[in-house]
C-alpha positions, 0 to 999 in steps of 0.5 A: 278157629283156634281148635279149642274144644268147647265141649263141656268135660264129662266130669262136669256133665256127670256133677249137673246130672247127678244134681238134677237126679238127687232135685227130682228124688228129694220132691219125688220123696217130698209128694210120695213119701218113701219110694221103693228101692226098685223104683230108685233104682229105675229111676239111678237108670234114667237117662238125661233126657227121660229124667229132665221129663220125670221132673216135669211129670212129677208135678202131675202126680198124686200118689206113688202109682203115678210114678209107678205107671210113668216109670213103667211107660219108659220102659215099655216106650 
């Protein structure tokens, strides 16, 4: 082709990524409440991929030790 890269600029991927983290932590904080400052920080730690699942098993939980027990099976998983 013309050799143009057609890879989205970090600096664009890092904005999307932090979009998605602030949606997940504002329902996150909307279902549970006040979430620990430990558990924020596992959660600034998430990659792409374990917070795009995040998003999706949040509509599962019910209480703080459901995020609690998700965020301690990615570590251990």
């Amino acid at each position: 082709m013309l050799g143009l890269n057609l890879e989205e600029p970090r600096a664009i991927r890092e904005a999307k990524e932090e979009g998605q983290r602030k949606v997940v932590l504002r329902q996150l904080k909307r279902l549970v409440g006040v979430i620990p400052d430990a558990l924020l920080f596992q959660i600034q730690e998430l990659s792409v991929e374990q917070l795009e699942a995040l998003g999706d098993a949040l509509l599962d939980f019910s209480s703080l030790a459901d995020l609690e027990r998700w965020l301690q099976s990615q570590q251990s998983g």
